[in-house]
C-alpha positions in Angstrom: 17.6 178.4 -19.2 16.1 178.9 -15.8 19.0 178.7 -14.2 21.1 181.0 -16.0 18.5 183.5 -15.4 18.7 182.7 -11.8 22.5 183.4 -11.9 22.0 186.3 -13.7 19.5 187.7 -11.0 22.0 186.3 -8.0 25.2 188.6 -9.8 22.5 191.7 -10.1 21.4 191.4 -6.7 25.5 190.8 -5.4 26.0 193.9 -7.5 23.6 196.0 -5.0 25.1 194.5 -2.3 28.5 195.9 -2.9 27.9 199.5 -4.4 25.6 199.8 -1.4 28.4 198.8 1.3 30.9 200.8 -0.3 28.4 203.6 0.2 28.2 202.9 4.2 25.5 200.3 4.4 24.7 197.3 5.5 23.2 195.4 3.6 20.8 191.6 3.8 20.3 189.5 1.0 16.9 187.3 0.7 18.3 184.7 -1.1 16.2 182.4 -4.2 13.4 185.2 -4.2 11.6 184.1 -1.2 10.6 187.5 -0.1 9.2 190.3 -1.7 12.4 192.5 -1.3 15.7 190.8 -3.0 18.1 193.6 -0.6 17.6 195.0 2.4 20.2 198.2 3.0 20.6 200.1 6.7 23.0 202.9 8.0 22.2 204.8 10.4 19.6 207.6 8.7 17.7 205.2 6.5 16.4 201.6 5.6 16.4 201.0 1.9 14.1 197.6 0.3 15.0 197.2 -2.9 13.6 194.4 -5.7 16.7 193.7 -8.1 15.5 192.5 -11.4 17.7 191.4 -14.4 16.4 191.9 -17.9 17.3 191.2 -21.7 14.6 193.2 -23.1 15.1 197.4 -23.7 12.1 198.0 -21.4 11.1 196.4 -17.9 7.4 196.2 -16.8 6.5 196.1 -13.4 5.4 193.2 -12.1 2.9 191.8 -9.5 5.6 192.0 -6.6 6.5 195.5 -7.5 2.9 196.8 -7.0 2.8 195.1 -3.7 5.6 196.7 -2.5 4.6 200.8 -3.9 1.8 200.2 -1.5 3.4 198.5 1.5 3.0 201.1 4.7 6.8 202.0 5.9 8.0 204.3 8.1 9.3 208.0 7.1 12.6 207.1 7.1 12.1 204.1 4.6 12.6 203.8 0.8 11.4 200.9 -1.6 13.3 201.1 -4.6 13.5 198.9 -7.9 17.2 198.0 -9.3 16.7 197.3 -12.6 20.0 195.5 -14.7 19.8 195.5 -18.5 21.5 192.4 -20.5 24.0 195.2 -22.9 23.3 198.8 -21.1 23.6 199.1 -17.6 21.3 199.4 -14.9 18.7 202.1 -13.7 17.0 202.9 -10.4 13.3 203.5 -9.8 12.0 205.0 -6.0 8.4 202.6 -5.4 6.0 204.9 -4.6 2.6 204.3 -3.1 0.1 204.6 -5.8 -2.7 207.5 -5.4 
């Protein structure tokens, strides 16, 4: 089970990779979750850090990881995002903002 999950999570994160370099970027991959951002996008006006998660369930929770990351400092021209793929309905994006 764990490693279908894992697969599942690698094909998300692949998936961000390439709408993201057809848009102009380039684009890192942290592979095997070892960092707290699973993408890593640049051109040359901005630096997207994006957490890709993969889900079967209708509703995603933050976790721990994605509360570290609203509240990592970054500079201006930075944005932390969450990519969130559902099991049977697509996919939706979330901008991590620092909590107040």
């Amino acid at each position: 089970m764990a490693n279908k999950k894992y697969e599942q999570g690698k094909r998300a994160e692949y998936k961000v990779r390439k709408t993201l370099e057809n848009e102009g970027y380039t684009c890192f991959r942290s592979a095997g979750s070892k960092g707290l951002f699973d993408v890593i996008a640049i051109n040359s006006c901005e630096v997207r850090l994006i957490q890709v998660k993969f889900t079967e369930k209708d509703k995603y929770t933050e976790d721990k990881n994605c509360k570290l990351a609203k509240n990592l400092g970054v500079p201006e021209n930075t944005k932390k995002e969450l990519w969130i793929f559902y099991s049977y309905r697509g996919h939706e994006i979330r901008e991590l903002k620092e909590e107040e």
